[in-house]
C-alpha beads as a LAMMPS data file, in Angstrom:
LAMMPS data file: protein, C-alpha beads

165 atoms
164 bonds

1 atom types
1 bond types

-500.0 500.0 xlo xhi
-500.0 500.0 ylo yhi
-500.0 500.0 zlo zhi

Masses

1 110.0

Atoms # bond

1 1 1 0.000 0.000 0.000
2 1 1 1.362 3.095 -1.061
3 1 1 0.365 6.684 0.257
4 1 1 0.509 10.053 -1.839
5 1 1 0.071 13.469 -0.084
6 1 1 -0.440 16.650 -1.438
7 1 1 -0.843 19.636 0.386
8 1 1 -2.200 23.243 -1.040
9 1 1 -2.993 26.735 0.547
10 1 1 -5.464 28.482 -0.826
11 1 1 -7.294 32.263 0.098
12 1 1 -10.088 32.218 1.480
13 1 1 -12.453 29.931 4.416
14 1 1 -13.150 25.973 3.807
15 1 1 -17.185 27.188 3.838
16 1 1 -16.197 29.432 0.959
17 1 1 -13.814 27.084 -0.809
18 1 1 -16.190 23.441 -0.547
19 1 1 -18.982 24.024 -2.636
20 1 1 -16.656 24.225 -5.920
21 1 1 -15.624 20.301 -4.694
22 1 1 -19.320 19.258 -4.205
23 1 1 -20.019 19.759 -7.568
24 1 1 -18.561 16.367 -9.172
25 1 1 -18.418 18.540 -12.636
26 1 1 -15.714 20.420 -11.538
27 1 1 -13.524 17.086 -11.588
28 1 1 -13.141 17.407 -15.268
29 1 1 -12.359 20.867 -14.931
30 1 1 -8.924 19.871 -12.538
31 1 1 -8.142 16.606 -14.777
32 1 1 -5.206 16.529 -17.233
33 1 1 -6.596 16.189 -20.422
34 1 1 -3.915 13.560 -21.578
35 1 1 -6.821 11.180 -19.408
36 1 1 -9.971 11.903 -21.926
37 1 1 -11.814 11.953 -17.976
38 1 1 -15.370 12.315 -18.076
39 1 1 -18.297 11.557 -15.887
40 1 1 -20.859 8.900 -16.822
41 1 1 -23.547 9.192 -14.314
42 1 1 -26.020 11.797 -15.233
43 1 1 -26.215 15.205 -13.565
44 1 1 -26.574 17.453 -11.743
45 1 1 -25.081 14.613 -9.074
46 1 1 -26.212 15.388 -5.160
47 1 1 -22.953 14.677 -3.258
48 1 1 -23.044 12.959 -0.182
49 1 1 -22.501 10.125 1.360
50 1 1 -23.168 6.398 -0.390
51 1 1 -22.977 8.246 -3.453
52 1 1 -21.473 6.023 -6.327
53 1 1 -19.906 8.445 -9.724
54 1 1 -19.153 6.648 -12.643
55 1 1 -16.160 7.934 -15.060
56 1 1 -14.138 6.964 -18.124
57 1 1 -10.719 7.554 -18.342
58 1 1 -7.337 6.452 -20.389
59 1 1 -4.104 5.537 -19.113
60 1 1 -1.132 5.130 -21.462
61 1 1 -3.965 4.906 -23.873
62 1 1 -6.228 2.142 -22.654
63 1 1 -9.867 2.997 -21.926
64 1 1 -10.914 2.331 -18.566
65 1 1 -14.057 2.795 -16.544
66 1 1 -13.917 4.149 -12.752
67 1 1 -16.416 4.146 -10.258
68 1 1 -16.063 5.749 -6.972
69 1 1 -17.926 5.950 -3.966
70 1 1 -18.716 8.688 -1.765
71 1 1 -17.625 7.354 1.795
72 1 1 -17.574 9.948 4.293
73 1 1 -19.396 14.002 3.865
74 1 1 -18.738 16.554 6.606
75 1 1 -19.082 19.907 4.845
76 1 1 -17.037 21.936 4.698
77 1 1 -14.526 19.966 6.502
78 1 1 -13.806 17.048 4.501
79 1 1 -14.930 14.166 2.312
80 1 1 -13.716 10.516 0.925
81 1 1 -13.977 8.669 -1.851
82 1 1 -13.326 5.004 -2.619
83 1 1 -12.610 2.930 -5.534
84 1 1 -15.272 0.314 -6.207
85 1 1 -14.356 -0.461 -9.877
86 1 1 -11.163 0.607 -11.368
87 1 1 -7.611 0.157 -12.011
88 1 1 -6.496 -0.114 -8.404
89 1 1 -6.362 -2.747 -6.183
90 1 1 -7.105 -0.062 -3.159
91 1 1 -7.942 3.490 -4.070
92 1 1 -9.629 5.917 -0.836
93 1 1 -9.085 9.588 -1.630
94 1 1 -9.565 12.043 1.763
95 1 1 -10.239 16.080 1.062
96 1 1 -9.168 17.442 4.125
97 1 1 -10.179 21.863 4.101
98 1 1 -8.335 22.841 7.112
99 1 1 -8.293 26.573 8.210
100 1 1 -5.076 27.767 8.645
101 1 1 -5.499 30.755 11.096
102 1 1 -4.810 33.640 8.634
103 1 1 -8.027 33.475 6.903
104 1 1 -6.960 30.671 4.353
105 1 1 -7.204 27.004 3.784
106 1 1 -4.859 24.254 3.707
107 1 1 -6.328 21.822 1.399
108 1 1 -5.207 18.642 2.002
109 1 1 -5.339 15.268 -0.757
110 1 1 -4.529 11.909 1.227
111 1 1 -4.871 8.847 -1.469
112 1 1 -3.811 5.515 0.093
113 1 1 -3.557 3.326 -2.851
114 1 1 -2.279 0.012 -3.594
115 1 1 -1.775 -1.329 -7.610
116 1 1 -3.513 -4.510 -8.918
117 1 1 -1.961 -7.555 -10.567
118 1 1 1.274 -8.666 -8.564
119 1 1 3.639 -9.240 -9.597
120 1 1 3.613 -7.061 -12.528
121 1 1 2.760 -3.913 -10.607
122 1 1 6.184 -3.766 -9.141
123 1 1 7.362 -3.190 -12.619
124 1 1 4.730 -0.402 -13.285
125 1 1 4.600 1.015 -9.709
126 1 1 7.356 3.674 -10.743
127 1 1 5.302 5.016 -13.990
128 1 1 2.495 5.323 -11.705
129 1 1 3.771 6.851 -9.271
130 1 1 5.227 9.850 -11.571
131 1 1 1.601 9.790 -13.212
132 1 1 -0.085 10.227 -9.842
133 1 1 3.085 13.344 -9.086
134 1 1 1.807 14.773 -12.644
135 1 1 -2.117 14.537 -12.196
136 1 1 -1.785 16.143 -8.604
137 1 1 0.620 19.156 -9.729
138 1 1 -1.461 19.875 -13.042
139 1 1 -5.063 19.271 -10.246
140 1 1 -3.017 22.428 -8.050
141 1 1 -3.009 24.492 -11.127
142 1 1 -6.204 23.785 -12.664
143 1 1 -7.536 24.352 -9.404
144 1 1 -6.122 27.857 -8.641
145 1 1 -7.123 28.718 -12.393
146 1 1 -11.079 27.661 -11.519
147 1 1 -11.370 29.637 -8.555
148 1 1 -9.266 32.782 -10.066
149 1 1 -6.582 32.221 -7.400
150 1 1 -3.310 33.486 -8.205
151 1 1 -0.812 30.487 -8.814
152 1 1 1.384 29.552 -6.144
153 1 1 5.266 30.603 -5.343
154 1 1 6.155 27.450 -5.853
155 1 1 4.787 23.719 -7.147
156 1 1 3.205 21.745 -5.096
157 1 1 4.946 19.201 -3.206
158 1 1 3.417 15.611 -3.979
159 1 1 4.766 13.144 -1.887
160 1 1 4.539 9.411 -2.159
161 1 1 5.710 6.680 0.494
162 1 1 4.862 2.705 1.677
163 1 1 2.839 2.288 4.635
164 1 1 1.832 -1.070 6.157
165 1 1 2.817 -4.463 4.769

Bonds

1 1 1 2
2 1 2 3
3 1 3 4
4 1 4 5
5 1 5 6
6 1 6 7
7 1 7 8
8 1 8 9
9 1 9 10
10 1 10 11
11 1 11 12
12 1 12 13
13 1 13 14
14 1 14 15
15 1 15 16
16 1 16 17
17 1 17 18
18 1 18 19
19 1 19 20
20 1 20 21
21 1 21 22
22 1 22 23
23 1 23 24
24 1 24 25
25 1 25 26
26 1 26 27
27 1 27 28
28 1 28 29
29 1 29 30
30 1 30 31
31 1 31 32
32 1 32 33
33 1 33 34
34 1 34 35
35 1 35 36
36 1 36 37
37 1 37 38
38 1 38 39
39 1 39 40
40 1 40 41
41 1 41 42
42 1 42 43
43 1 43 44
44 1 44 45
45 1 45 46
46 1 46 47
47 1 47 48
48 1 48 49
49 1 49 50
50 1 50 51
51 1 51 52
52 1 52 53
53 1 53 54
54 1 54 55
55 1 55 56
56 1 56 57
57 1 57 58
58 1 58 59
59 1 59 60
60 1 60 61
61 1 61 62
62 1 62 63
63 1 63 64
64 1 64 65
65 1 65 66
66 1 66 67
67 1 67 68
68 1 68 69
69 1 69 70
70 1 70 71
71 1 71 72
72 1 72 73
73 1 73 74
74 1 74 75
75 1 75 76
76 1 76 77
77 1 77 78
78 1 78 79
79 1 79 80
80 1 80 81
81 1 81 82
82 1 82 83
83 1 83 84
84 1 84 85
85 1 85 86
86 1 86 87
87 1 87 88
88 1 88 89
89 1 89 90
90 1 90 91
91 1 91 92
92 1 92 93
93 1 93 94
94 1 94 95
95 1 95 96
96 1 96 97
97 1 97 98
98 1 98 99
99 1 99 100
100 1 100 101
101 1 101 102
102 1 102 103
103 1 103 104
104 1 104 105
105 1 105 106
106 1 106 107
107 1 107 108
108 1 108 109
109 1 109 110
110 1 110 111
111 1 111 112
112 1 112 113
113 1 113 114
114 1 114 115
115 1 115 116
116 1 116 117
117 1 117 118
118 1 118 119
119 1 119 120
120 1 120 121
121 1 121 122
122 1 122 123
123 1 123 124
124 1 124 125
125 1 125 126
126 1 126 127
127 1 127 128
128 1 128 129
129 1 129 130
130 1 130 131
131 1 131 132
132 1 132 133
133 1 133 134
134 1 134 135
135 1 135 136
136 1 136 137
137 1 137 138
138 1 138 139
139 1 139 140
140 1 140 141
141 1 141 142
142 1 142 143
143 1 143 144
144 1 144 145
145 1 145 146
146 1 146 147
147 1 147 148
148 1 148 149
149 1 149 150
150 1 150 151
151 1 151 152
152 1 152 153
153 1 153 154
154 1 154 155
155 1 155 156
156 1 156 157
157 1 157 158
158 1 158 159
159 1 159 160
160 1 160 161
161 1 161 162
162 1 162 163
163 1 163 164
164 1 164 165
């Protein structure tokens, strides 16, 4: 099981900032291109929790269909997501909106994940793992450019470690 974290500041109060991530439309909006992402289920989608969100997206050029799960809601706080159907063997995604005592946010994206088909993810795990770094650094971008928030000093830091066994 591998975790990435990604941590982001942004201007303004969680309350202000959480209603752009309860709409699930604004997922396309923060994905690379290079992944053709789009949602399947019909909208507009009510977010909360039990909700299940059907996608389509392409890695390294294969087609693949996603479906998540909505697993926790606590507005404007936080929310989870878990894999159900898709290319990982484990995928639960936390959004952590954390105030960060000078009227901002520190946004915080927790994905414990864990690749399918061993052996041959070993061999893979590294690709992934830059893929994941890429997705999450283009998401900070895409996601400044959405809300009209000035871009950042510096990248984001995306970090990726083992936990467990």
């Amino acid at each position: 099981m591998h975790r990435l974290e990604m941590h982001t500041r942004l201007p303004g109060t969680p309350a202000v900032l959480f209603p752009f991530f309860a709409d699930a439309a604004n997922l396309e909006k923060i994905t690379p291109g290079e992944l053709g992402f789009r949602i399947l289920t019909p909208g507009p989608i009510a977010m909360g929790a039990g909700v299940r969100i059907d996608y389509r997206i392409g890695l390294w050029g294969v087609p693949l269909r996603w479906r998540t799960r909505i697993e926790t809601w606590d507005p404007p706080q936080a929310f989870s997501d878990v894999q159900e159907r898709g290319p990982y063997r484990v995928w639960r995604h936390l959004h952590l909106l954390e105030e960060d005592g000078t009227g901002g946010t520190l946004m915080t994206d927790r994905v414990d994940f864990e690749l399918s088909l061993e052996p041959f993810s070993r061999l893979v795990l590294p690709l992934v793992k830059l893929q994941l770094r890429r997705i999450f650094t283009h998401r900070d971008g895409a996601l400044r450019r959405a809300l009209g928030v000035p871009a950042a000093g510096e990248r984001p830091r995306v970090s990726i470690v083992r936990i467990g066994d």
